[in-house]
Backbone as CSV, one residue per row, in Angstrom:
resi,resn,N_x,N_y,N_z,CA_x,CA_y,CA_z,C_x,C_y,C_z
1,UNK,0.853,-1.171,0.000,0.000,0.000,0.000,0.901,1.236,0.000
2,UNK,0.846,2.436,-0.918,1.617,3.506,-0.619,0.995,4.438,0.017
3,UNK,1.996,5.073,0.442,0.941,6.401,1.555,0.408,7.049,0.502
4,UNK,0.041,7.987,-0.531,-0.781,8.288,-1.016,-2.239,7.462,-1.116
5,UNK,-2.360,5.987,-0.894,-3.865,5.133,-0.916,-3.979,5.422,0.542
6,UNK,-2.933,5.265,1.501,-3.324,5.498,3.043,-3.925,6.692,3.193
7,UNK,-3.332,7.557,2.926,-3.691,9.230,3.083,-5.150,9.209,2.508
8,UNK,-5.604,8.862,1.201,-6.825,8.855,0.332,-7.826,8.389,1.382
9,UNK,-7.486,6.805,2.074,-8.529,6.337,2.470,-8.529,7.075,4.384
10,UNK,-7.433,7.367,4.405,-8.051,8.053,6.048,-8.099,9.461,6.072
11,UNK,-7.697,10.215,5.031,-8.045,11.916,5.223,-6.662,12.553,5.923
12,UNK,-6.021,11.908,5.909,-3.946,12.044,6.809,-3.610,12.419,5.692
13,UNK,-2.439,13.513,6.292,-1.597,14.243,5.180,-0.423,13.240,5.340
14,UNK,-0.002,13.210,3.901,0.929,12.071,3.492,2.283,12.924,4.250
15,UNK,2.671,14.202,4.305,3.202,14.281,5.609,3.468,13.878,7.249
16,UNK,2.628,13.488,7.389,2.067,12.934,8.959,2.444,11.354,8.834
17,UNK,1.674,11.099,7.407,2.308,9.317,7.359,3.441,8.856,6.809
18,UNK,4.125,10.301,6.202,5.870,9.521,5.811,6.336,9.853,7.177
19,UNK,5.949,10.557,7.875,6.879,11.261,9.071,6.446,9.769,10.282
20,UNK,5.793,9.045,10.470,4.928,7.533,10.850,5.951,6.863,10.452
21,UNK,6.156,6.870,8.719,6.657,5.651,8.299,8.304,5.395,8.331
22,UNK,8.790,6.292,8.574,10.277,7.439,8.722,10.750,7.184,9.837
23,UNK,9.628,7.292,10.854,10.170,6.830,12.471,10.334,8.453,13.038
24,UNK,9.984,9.642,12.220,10.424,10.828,12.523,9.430,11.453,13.119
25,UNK,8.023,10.953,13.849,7.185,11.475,14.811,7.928,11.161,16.077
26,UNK,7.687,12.228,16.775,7.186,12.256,18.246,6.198,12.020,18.530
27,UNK,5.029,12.505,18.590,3.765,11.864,18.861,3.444,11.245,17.996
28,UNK,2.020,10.712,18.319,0.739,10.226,17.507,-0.649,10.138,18.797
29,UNK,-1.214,10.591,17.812,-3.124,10.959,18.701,-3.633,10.040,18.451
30,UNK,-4.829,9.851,19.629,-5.389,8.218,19.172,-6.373,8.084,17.785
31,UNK,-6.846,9.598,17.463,-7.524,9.717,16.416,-6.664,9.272,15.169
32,UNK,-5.702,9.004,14.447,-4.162,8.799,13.732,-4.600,7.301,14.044
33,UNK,-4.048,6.686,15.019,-4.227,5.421,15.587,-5.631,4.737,15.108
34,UNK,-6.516,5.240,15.343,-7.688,4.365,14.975,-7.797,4.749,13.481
35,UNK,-7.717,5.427,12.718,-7.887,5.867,11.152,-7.041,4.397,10.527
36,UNK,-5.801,4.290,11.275,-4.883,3.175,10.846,-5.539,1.775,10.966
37,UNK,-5.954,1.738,12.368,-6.065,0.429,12.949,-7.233,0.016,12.313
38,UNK,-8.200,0.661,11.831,-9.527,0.296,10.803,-8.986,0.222,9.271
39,UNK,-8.707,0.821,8.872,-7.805,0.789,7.611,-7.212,-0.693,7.439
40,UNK,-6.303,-0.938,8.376,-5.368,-1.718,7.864,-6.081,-3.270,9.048
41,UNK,-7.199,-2.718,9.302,-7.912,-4.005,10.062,-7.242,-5.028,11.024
42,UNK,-6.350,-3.916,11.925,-5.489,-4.340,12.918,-5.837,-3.693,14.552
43,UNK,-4.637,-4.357,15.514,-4.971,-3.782,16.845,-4.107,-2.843,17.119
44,UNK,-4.302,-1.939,17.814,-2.963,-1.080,18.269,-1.927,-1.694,18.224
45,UNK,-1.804,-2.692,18.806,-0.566,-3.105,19.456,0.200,-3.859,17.868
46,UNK,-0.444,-4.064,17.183,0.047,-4.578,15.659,0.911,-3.252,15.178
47,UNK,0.715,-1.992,15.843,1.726,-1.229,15.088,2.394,-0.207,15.762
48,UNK,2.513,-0.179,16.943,2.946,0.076,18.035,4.508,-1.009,18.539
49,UNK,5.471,-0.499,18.915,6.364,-1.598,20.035,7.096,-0.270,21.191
50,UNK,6.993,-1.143,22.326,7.665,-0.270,23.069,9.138,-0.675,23.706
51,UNK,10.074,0.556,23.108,11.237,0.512,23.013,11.987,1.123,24.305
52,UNK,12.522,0.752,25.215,13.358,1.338,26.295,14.499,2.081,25.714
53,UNK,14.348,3.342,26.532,15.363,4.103,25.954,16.491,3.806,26.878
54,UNK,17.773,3.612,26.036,19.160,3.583,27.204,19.765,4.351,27.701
């Protein structure tokens, strides 16, 4: 899927989802989160990992 079909089908600026896909967010809102998690017919935790910082 390229972010331009992602962006199409959730209304996200393909900014927001290269900056997602890049690893170059700081945040994300749960509204972002659920646009995805219906989209791509997954759970949070399918695209989420939590990383300890050293």
């Amino acid at each position: 899927m390229k972010v331009a079909d992602v962006a199409r089908a959730t209304g996200m600026s393909k900014t927001t989802l290269h900056k997602l896909y890049n690893g170059q967010s700081t945040r994300i809102d749960f509204e972002t989160l659920e646009k995805l998690c219906v989209l791509l017919n997954v759970e949070v935790g399918d695209l989420l990992k939590f990383k300890q910082e050293e």
